[in-house]
C-alpha positions as CSV (number, residue, x, y, z in Angstrom):
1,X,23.8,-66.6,-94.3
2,X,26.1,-66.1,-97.0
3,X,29.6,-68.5,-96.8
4,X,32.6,-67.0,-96.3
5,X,34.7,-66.3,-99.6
6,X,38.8,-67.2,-99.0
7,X,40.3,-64.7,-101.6
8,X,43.5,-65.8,-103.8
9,X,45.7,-63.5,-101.6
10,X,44.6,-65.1,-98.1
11,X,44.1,-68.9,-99.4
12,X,46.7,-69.4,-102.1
13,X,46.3,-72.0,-104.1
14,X,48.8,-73.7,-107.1
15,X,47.9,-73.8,-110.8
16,X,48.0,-77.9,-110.2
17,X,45.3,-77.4,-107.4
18,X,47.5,-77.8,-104.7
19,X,48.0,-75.7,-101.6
20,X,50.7,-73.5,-102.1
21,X,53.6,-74.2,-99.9
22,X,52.7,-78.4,-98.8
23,X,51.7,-78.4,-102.4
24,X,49.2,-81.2,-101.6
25,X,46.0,-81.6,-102.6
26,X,42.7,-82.4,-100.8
27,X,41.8,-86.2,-101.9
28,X,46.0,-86.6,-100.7
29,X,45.5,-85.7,-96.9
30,X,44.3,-88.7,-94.6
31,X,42.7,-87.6,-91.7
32,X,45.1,-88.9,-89.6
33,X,48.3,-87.0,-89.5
34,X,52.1,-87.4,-88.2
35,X,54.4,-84.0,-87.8
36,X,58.4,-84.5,-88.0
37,X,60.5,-81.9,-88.2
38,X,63.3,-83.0,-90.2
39,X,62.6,-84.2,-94.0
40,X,64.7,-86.9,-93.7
41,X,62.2,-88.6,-90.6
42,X,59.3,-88.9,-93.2
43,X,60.5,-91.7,-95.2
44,X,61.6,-93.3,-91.4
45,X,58.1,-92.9,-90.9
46,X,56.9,-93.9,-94.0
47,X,59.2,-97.6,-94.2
48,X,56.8,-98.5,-91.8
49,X,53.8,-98.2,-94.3
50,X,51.7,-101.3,-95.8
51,X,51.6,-99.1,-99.2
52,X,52.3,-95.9,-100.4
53,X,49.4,-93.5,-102.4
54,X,51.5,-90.1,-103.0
55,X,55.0,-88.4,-102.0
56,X,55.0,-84.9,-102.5
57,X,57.9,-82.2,-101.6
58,X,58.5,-78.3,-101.6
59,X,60.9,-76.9,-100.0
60,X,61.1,-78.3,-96.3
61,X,57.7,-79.5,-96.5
62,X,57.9,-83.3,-98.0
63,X,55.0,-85.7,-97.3
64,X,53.7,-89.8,-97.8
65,X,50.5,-90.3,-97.8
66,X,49.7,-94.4,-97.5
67,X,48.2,-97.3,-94.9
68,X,49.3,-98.5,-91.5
69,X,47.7,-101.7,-90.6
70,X,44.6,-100.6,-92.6
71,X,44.4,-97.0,-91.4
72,X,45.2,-94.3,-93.8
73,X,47.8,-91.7,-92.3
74,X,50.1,-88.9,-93.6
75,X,53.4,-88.0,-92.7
76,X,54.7,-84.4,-92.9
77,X,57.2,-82.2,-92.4
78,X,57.5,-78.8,-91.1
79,X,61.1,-77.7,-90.4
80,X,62.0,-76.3,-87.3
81,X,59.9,-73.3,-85.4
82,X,56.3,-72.0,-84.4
83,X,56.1,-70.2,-87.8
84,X,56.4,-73.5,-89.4
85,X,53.5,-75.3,-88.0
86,X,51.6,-72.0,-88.7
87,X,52.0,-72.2,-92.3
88,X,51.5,-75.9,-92.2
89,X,48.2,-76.6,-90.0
90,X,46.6,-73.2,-91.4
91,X,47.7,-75.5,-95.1
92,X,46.3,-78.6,-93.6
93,X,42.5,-76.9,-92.2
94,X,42.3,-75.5,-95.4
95,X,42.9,-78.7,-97.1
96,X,40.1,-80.2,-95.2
97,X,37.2,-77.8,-94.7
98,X,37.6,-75.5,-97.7
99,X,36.5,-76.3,-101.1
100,X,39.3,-75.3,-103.4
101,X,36.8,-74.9,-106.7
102,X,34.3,-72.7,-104.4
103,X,36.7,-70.9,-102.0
104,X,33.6,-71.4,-99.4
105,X,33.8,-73.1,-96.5
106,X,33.0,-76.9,-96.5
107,X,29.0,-77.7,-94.7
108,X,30.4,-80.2,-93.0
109,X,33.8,-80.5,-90.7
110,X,36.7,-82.2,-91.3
111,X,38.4,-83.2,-88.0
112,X,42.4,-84.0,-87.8
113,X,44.1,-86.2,-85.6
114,X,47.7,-84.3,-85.9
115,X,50.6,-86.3,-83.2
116,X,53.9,-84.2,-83.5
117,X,56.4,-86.6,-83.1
118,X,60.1,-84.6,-82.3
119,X,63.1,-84.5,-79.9
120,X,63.2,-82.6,-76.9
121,X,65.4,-81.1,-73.9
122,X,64.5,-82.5,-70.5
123,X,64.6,-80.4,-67.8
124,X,64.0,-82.7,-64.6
125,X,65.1,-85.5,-63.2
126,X,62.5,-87.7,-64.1
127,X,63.1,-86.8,-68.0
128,X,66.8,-88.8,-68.9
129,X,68.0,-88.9,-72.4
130,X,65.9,-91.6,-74.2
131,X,62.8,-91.1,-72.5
132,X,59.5,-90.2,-74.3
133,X,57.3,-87.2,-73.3
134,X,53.8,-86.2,-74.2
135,X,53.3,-82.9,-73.5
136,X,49.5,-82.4,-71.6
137,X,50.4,-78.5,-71.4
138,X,52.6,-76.3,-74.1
139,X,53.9,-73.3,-72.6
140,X,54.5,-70.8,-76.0
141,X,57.3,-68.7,-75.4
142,X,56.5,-67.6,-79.6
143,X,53.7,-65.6,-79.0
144,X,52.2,-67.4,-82.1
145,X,48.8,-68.1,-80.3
146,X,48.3,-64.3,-79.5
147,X,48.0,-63.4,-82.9
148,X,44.1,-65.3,-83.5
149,X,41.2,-64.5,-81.8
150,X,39.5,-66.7,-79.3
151,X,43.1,-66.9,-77.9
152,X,41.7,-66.7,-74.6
153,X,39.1,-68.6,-74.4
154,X,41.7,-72.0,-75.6
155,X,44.3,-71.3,-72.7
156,X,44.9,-71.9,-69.2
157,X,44.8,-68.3,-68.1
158,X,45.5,-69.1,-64.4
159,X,48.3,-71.0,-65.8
160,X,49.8,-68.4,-67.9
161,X,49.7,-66.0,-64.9
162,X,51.3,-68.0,-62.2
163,X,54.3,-68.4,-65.0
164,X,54.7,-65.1,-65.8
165,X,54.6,-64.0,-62.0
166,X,56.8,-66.9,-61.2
167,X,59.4,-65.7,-64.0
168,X,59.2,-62.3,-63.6
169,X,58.3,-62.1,-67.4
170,X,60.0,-59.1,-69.5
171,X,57.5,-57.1,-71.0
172,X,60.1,-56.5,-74.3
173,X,59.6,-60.6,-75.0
174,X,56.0,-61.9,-76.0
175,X,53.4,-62.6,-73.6
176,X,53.6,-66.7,-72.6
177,X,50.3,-68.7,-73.7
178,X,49.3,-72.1,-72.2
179,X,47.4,-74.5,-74.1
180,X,46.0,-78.0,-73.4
181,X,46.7,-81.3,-75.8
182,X,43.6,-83.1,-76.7
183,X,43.0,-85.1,-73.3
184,X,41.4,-88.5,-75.2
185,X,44.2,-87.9,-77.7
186,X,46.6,-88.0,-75.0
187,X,45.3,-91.1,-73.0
188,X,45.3,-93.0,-76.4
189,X,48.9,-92.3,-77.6
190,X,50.7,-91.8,-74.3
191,X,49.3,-94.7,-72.6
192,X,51.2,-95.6,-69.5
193,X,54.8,-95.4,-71.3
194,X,55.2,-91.8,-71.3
195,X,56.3,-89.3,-69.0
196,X,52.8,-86.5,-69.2
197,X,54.7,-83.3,-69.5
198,X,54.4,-79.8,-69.3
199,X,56.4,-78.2,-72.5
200,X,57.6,-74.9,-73.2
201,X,58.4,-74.2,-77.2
202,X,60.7,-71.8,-77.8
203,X,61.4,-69.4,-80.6
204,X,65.0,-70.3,-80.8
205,X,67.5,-73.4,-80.1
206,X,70.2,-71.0,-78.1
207,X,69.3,-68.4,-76.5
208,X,64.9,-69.0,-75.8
209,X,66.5,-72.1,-74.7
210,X,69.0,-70.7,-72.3
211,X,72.1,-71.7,-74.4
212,X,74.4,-69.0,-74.1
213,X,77.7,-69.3,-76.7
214,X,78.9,-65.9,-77.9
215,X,75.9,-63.6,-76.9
216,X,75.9,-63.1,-73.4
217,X,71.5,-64.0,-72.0
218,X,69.5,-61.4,-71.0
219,X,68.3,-63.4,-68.3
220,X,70.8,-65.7,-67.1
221,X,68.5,-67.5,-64.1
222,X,65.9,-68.3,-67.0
223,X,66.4,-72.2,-66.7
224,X,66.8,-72.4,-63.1
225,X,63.4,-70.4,-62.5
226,X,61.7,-72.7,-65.3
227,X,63.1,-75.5,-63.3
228,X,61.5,-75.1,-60.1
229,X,58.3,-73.7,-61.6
230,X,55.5,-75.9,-60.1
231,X,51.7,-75.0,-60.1
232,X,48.6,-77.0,-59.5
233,X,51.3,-80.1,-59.2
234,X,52.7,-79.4,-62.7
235,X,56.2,-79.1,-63.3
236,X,57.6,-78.1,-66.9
237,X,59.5,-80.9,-68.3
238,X,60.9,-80.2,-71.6
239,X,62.0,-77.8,-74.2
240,X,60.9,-78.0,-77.8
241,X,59.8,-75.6,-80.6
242,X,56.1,-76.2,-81.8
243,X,53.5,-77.9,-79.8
244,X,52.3,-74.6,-78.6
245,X,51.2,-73.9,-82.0
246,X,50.3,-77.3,-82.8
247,X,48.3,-77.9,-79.7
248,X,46.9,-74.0,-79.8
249,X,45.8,-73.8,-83.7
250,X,44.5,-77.6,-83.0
251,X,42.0,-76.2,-81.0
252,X,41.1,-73.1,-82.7
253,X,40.3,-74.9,-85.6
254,X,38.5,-78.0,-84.1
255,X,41.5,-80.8,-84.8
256,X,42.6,-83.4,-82.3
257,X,46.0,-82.3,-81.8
258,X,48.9,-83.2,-79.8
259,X,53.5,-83.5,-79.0
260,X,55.5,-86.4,-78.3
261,X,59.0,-86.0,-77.9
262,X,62.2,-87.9,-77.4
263,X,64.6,-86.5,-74.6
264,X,68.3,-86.2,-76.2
265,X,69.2,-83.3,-74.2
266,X,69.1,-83.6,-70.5
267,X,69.8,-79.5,-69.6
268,X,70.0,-80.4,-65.7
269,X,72.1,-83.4,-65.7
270,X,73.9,-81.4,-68.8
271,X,74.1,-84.9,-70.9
272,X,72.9,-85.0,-74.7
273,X,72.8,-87.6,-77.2
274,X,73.3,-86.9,-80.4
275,X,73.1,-90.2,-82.4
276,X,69.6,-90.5,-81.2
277,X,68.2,-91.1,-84.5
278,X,68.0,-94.9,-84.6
279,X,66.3,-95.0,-81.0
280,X,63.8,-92.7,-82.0
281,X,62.2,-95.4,-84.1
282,X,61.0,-96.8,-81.1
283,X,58.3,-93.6,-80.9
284,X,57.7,-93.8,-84.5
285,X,56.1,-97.3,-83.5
286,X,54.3,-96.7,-80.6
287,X,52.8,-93.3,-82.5
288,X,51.5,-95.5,-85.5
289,X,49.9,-98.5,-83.6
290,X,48.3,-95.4,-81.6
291,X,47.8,-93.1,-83.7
């Protein structure tokens, strides 16, 4: 069977051999693999680090490659947003299981261990500012997930339909997708210290998220019905804004893949902290000892 050939408009690649917007090459990625958001967490990330092998930036994608206590690990970031972590574990497959002389797929697979380490709203009463969640379920209000086939056969369908019953879903917003962390990747990093969440990442900070400031919500009951959600014993815990599509292209494309967040925001106790980024250190260490 012939191999598939990656064109130069679907798999761009940079006159330096790089991927085109994480601008790292192949022999930079380790196969273990930390997620921040914000640029500025990487080298917060990275002061923990034996040594350091690369640092490359573009745009809001800057990453250290080094060694944690002998294993090798990359930190990246991806901004804020679904369509982030699209671009950036599409980047990060292809970085691993294409050859970028060939275009062809690799023989053999490359498997990622990607932890998303971010903040988060909490949304119950057992998830106060400062506590850590892992989220076991993502609940994609993007509609990210929906755009790759074998959708379907990655998500909790019984899941998805219970939630959209429960919230009387409007057709005019993208159909909700449910998608499972990697359970072993789960037990290993949230051990017994972290609240095992069901997340919901939205495509927006205000209004996805319930905030209302100027625009008045089309749905002003949203958080109260995502409050008292509850199926098969679950209760949603958190908002964010990408482990859907970390935990959902994770699985499409055979990576171990999971979110851990910080609370800062407590939406039903309406408290937030916004100095948080000192304490969050604490998660950075628990990831990398982990990881």
């Amino acid at each position: 069977m012939a191999k598939k050939y990656f064109a130069e408009s679907e798999l761009l690649i940079n006159a330096d051999g790089s991927v085109f917007h994480l601008h790292l090459k192949p022999e930079q990625l380790a196969d273990k693999v930390i997620l921040v958001g914000d640029p500025g967490r990487v080298a917060t990330v990275a002061a923990h680090f034996d040594n350091k092998e690369c640092e490359v930036e573009n745009r809001e994608f800057k990453s250290i490659t080094g060694t944690y206590k002998g294993k090798r690990i990359t930190v990246l970031s991806t901004g804020i947003g679904c369509d982030n972590i699209d671009i950036v574990i599409n980047e990060l497959d292809a970085l691993a299981n294409i050859n970028f002389n060939t275009r062809e797929e690799n023989e053999k697979h490359r498997q990622l261990t990607l932890v998303r380490i971010g903040t988060c709203g909490g949304l119950q009463p057992n998830t106060p500012v400062g506590s850590f969640i892992a989220s076991v379920k993502s609940i994609g209000f993007d509609g990210l997930l929906n755009f790759y086939a074998g959708r379907n056969d990655v998500c909790d369908l019984e899941f998805e339909e219970a939630f959209r019953k429960h919230m009387n879903w409007n057709p005019q917003l993208a159909a909700p997708y449910v998608i499972d962390a990697d359970t072993e990747l789960i037990d290993r990093i949230a051990g017994t210290d972290m609240v095992r969440g069901v997340t919901i990442a939205c495509g927006g900070f205000f209004g996805p998220q319930g905030r209302e400031l100027r625009i008045p919500l089309a749905d002003p009951k949203q958080n109260e019905k995502v409050e008292a959600f509850e199926h098969a014993g679950l209760r949603i815990t958190n908002f964010e804004m990408e482990s859907s599509a970390v935990a959902g292209l994770g699985r499409l494309l055979g990576h171990k893949a999971m979110t851990c967040c910080m609370v800062i925001a407590n939406r039903l106790a309406k408290e937030a902290n916004t100095g948080y980024k000192s304490s969050i250190d604490d998660l950075i260490r628990l990831v990398l000892e982990r990881i």
